[in-house]
C-alpha positions in Angstrom: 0.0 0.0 0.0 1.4 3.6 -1.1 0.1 6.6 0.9 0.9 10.5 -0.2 2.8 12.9 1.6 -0.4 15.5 1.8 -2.2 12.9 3.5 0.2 11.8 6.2 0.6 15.6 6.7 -3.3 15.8 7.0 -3.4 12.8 9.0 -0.7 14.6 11.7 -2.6 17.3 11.7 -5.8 15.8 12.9 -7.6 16.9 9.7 -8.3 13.4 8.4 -11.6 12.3 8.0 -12.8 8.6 9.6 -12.2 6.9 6.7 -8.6 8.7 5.9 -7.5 8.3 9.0 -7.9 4.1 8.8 -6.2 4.0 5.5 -3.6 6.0 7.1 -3.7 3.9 10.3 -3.6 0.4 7.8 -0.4 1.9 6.3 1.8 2.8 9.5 0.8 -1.2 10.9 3.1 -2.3 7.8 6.0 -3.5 8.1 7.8 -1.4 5.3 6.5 2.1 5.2 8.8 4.1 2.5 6.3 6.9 1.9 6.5 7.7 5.9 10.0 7.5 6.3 10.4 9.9 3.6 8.0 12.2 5.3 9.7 12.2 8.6 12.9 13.2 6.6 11.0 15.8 5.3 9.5 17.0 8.7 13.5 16.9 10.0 14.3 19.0 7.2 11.7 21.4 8.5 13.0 21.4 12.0 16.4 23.0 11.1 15.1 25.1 8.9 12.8 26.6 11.4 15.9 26.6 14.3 17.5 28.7 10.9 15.3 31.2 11.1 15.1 31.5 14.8 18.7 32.3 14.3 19.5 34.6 11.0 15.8 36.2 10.9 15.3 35.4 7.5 11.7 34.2 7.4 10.4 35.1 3.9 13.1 33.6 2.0 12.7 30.5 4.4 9.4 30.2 3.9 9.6 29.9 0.4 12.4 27.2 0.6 10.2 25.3 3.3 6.9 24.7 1.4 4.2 27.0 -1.2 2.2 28.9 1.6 3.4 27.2 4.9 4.8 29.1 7.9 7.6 28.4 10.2 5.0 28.3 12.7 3.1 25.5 10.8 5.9 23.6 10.7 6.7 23.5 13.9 3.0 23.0 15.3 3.5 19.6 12.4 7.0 18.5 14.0 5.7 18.3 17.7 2.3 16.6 16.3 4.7 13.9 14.1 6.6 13.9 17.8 3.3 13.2 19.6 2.4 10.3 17.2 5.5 8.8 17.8 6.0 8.6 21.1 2.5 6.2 20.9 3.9 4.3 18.4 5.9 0.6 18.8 9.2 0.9 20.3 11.0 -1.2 17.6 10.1 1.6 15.0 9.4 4.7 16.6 13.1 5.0 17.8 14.4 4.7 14.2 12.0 7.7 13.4 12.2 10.1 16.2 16.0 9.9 16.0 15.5 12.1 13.2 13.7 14.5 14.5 14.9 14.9 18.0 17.7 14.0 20.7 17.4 11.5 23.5 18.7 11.2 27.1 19.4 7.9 28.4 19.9 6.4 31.6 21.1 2.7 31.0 21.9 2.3 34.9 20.2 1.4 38.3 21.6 4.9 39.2 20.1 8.2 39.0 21.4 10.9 36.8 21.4 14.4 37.0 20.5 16.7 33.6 20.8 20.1 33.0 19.0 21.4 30.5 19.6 24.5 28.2 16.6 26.4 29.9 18.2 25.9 33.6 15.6 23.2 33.6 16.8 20.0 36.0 15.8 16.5 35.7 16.8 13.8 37.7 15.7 10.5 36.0 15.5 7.6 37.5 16.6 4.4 36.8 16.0 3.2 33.1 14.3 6.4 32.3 14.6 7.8 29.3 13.5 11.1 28.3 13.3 12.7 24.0 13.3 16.0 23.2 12.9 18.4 20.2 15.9 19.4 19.0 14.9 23.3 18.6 14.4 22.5 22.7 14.2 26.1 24.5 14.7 27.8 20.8 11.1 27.5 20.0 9.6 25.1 22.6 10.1 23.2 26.0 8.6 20.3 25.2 9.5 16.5 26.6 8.5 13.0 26.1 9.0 10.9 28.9 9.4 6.7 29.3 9.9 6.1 33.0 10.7 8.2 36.1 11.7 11.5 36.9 11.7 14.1 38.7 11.5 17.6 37.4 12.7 21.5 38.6 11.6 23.7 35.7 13.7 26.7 35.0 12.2 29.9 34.4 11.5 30.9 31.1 8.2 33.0 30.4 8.5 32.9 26.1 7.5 28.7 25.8 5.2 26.3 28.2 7.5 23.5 29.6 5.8 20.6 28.5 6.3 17.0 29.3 4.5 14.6 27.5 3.7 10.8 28.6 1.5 8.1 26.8 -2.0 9.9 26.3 -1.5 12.6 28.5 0.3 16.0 28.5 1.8 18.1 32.2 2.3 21.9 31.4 4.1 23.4 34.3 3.1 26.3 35.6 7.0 27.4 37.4 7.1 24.2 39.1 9.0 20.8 40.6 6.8 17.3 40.2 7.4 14.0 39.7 5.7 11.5 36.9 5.8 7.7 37.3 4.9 5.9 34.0 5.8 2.3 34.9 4.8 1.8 38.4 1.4 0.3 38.5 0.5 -3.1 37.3 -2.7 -1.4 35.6 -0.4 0.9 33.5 -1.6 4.2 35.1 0.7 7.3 34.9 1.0 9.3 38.1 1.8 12.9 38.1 2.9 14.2 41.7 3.5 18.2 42.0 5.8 18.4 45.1 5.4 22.9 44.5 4.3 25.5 42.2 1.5 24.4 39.7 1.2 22.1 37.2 -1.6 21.4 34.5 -2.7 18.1 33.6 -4.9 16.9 30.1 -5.4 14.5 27.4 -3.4 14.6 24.3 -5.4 12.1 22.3 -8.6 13.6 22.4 -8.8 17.2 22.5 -8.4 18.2 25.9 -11.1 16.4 27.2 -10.3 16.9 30.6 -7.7 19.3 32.5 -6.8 19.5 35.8 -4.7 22.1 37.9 -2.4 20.1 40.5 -2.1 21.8 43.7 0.9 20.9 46.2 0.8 17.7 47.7 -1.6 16.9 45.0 -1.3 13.2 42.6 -3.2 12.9 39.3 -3.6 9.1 38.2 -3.8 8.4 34.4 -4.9 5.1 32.8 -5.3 5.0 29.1 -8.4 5.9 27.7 -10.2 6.4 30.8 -10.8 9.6 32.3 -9.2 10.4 35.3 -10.5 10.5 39.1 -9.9 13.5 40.6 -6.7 14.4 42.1 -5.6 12.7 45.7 -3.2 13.8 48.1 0.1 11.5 48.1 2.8 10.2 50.5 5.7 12.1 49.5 8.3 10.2 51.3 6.9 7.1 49.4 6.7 8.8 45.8 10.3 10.4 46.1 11.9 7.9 47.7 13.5 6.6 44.4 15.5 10.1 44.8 17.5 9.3 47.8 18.2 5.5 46.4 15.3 4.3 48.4 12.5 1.4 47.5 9.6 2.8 49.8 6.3 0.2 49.7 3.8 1.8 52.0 0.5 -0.8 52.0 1.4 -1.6 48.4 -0.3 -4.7 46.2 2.0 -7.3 45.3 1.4 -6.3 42.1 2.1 -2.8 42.2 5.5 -3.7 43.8 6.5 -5.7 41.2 6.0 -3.8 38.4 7.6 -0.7 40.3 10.7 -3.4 40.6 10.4 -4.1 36.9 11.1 -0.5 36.1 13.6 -0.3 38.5 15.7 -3.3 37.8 14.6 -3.4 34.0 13.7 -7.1 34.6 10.1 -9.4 34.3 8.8 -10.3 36.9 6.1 -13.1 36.5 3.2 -14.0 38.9 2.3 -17.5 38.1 -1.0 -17.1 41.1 -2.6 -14.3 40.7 -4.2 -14.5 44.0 -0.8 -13.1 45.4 -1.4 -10.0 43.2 -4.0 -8.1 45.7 -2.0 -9.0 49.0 -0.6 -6.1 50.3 3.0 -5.1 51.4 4.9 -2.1 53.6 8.7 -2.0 54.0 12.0 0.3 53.0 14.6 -1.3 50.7 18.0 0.2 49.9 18.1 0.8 45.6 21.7 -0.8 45.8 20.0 -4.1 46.7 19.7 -7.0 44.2 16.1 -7.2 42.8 16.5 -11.4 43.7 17.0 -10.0 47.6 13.9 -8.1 47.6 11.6 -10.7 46.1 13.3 -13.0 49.3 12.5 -10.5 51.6 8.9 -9.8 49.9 8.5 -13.8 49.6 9.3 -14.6 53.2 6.5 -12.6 54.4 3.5 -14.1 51.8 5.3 -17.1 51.6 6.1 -17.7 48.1 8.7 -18.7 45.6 11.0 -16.6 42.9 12.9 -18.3 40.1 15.3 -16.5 38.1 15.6 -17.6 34.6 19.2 -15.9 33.7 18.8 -16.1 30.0 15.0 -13.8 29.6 16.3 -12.1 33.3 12.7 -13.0 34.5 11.6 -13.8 38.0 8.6 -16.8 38.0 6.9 -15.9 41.0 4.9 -19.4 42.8 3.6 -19.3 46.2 4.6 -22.0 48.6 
């Protein structure tokens, strides 16, 4: 199947109609999709050209290199929606694609590290995490896309939003520090905690269906395609625990645990019962400890079983 250029650019733009945007959604499940690549090329193109003109201040003359009767502006608003897209799309492809368009921090380590951005903007991500960003970052936008943990203290800059974006939803801080967990409950749910300042919470999917202003002390849950419950107050010692290397479970499911130790360790952990996944567990770990030490200690006390298998690095959780 061959697809045009003008309609993924339609399709980006959320100007496809029902029917446009399944052909367009039947193309991108393909395994070879030379049409799109070549778009995204063409969207990278228009992200230096717009950095270009940040710089030298030649807009007309840009904007007749760029494309017949579209703005800098335009392209930009098309770059961060190509961005958006991607960051929903399948792991195995999207990070092929949004290496052309944009610049990512890893942390490959059960350690935490420490970034500065170029807006005085500090993140500290936590293990694992990894965090994409547009490459015209604090040059025409402050926006982020998150996979993990971390923990943010936004600089202050009044000309662009700082913006970090998260599977289906989107935190605008309003001069700000917060926290935003994407891999620590078993259901999937993304938790945005706002430690000071403000923060503003809503859907990127589906037009701002909801939106909610985070006071502090206040935690927003997310789960995908559902819209939220209000905001809660949250344990702070618990939520930024991570921060001073510490494994805090404060009346926490079994499976909530483990997934949280997934992230952590970048590991599988498998429950072969699920009846173990409702029982409940409180305790303080050290970070520097093994993930097999912690299942011990966590298995000693509901009485089951974990079985590394070295190979897949997956723990086979049985009870006794």
């Amino acid at each position: 199947m061959k697809i045009s250029s003008q309609l993924l650019e339609k399709y980006f733009k959320g100007l496809c109609t029902d029917e446009e945007v399944e052909i367009v959604e039947a193309y991108l499940d393909q395994e070879e999709t030379p049409e799109a690549e070549a778009y995204f090329m063409q969207i990278s193109e228009l992200t230096e050209v717009a950095s270009t003109n940040k710089e030298t201040d030649k807009g007309p003359f840009l904007k007749r290199i760029v494309h017949p009767g579209y703005s800098i502006a335009a392209a930009v608003i098309v770059v961060l929606s190509v961005l958006a897209w991607l960051w929903q799309y399948p792991r195995q492809r999207r990070e092929l694609k949004v290496a052309v368009l944009s610049d990512t921090i890893y942390n490959n380590s059960n350690t935490i590290r420490l970034v500065h951005m170029a807006d005085g903007s500090r993140i500290w991500m936590n293990a694992y995490a990894t965090i994409i960003y547009n490459k015209s970052y604090s040059i025409s936008n402050r926006e982020l896309w998150l996979n993990g943990e971390a923990y943010f203290e936004v600089g202050k800059q009044a000309e662009f939003p700082f913006k970090v974006h998260t599977s289906g939803i989107t935190t605008t801080a309003l001069g700000t520090a917060f926290n935003i967990a994407t891999a620590n409950k078993a259901d999937g749910a993304i938790q945005v905690s706002l430690v000071e300042g403000r923060v503003a919470v809503s859907d990127t999917l589906k037009g701002a269906s909801f939106r909610y202003v985070l006071e502090p002390g206040q935690m927003l849950e997310y789960r995908d395609g559902r819209q939220p419950d209000v905001p809660k107050a949250f344990n702070a010692k618990t939520t930024l625990g991570w921060k001073n290397y510490k494994i805090i479970f404060d009346h926490t499911t079994l499976a909530d645990a483990f997934a949280l130790l997934e992230s952590r360790y970048k590991c599988r952990i498998t429950l072969v019962d699920d009846k173990l996944a409702g029982k409940k567990i409180s305790g303080n770990f050290n970070a520097n400890q093994s993930v097999s030490s912690i299942l011990e200690t966590l298995g000693y006390v509901h009485k089951f079983t974990s079985t590394h298998q070295v190979n897949s690095n997956n723990y086979i959780i049985k009870k006794k």
